[in-house]
C-alpha positions in Angstrom: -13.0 73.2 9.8 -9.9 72.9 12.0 -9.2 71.5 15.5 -10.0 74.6 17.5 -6.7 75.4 18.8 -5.2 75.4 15.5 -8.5 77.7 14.5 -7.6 80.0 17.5 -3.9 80.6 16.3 -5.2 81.5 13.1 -8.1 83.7 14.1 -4.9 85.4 16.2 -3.3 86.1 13.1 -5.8 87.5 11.2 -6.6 84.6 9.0 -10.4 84.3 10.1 -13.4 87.2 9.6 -14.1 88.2 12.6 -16.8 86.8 14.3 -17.5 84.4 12.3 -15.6 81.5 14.4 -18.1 79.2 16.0 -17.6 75.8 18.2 -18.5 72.9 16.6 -18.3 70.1 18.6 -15.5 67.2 20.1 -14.5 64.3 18.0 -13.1 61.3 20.9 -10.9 58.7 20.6 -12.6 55.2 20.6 -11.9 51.7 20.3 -12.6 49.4 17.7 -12.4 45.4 17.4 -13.1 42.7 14.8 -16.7 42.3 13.5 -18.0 39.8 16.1 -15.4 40.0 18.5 -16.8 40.7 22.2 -16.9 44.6 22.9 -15.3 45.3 26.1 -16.1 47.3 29.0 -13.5 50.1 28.6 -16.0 52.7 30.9 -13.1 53.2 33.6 -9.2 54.2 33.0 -8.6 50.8 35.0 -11.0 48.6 32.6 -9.8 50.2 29.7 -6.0 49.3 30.4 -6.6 45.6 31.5 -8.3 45.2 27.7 -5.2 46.6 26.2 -3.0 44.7 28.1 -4.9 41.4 27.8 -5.0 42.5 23.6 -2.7 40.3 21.5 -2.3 43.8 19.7 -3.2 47.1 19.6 -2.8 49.8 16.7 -3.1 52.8 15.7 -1.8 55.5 13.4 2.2 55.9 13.6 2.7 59.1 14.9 5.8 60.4 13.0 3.2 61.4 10.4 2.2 64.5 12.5 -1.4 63.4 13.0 -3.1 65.1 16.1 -5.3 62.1 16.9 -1.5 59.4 16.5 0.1 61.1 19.0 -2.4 61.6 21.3 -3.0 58.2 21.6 1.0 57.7 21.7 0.9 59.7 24.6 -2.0 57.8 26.2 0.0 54.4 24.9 3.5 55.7 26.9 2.1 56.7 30.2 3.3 54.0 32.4 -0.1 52.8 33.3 0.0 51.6 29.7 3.1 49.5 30.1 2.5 46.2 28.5 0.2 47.2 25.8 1.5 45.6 22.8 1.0 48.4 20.6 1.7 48.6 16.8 1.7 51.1 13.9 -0.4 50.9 11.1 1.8 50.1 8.2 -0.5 51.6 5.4 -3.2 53.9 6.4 -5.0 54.4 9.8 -5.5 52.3 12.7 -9.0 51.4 11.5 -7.7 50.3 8.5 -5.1 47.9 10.0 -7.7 46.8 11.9 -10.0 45.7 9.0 -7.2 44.0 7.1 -7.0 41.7 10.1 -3.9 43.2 10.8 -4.5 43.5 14.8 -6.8 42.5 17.6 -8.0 45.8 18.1 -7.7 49.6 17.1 -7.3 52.9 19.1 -8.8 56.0 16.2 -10.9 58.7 16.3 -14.4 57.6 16.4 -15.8 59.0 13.7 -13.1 56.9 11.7 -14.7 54.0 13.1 -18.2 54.5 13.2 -19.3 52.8 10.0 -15.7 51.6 8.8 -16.3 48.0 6.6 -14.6 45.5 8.6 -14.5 46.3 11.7 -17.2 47.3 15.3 -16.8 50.8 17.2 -16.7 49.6 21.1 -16.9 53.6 22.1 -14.8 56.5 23.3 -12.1 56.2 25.7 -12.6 56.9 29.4 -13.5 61.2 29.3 -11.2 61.7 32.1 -8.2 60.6 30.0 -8.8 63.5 27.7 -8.7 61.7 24.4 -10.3 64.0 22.1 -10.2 66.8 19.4 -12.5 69.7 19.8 -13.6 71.3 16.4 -14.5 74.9 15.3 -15.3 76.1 11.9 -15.0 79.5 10.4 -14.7 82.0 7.8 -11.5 82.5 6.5 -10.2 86.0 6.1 -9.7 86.0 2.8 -12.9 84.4 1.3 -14.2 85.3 -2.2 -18.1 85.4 -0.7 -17.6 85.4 2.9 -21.4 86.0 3.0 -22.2 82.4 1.6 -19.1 81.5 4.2 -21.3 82.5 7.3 -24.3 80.8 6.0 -22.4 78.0 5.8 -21.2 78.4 8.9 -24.7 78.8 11.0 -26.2 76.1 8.8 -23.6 73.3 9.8 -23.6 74.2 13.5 -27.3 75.0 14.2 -29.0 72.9 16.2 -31.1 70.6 13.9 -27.7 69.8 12.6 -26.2 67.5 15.7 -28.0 64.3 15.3 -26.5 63.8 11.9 -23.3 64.9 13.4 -23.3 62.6 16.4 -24.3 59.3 14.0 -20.6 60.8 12.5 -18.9 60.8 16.0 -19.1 64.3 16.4 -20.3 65.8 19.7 -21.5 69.0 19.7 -20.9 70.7 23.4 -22.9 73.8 24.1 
């Protein structure tokens, strides 16, 4: 299970049986807040940046770590459109760990981080237009010991049946 552009590099190289790479679905960015707090309407880019603004603070995952979802939401956070968000890194662990210490007013992380996370309340996924989101594929690596019992692995986690449970996770799967 990789993000899929990181999956296509390595099914460039070689490192994948072939055919065996299959689309699993799109993880999103979301927004979460303190249990009980009001959950904004973040629908629209324009609704979504007067909440941040009008947030005491905002964090997320510092992005000097190399996490994919940090810096995509560093990128969002340093459009200019964003100027005035007072944003803030996670000392120790994720956003939606800040979040649930009490450490902030609210939390940018990938949904599925915050879907079900002790302490805190998914509002929901950022605004689709602003791109905020991971797409996921899963495969059999070349070099697998059974890549039989790989495949079957594979088609059982992505068939159909399969997306409610994924999507109660945060996981869209896109056909």
């Amino acid at each position: 299970f990789l993000p899929a552009d990181q999956m296509e590099a390595l099914e460039k190289d070689g490192g994948l049986k072939p055919g065996t790479r299959t689309h699993l679905g799109r993880v999103e960015i979301g927004l979460g807040v303190r249990p009980g707090a009001p959950h904004p309407d973040i629908s629209t880019v324009p609704k979504l940046i007067a909440v941040l603004k009008a947030a005491k603070s905002v964090v997320y995952t510092h992005p000097k770590g190399g996490s994919m979802q940090a810096r995509i939401i560093d990128d969002l956070l340093n459009r200019p459109e964003f100027a005035g968000v007072n944003k803030m890194y996670s000392t120790k662990g994720n956003g939606a760990a800040a979040l649930s210490r009490g450490e902030a007013e609210m939390a940018l992380q990938l949904e599925c981080e915050l879907i079900g996370h002790e302490g805190l309340e998914a509002v929901g996924p950022l605004p689709p237009e602003l791109k905020a989101s991971i797409d996921t594929a899963t495969a059999v690596p070349a070099n697998a010991p059974h890549p039989e019992d790989g495949l079957a692995f594979v088609r059982y986690m992505a068939r159909p049946e399969a997306a409610p449970i994924w999507k109660s996770h945060g996981l869209t799967r896109l056909h």
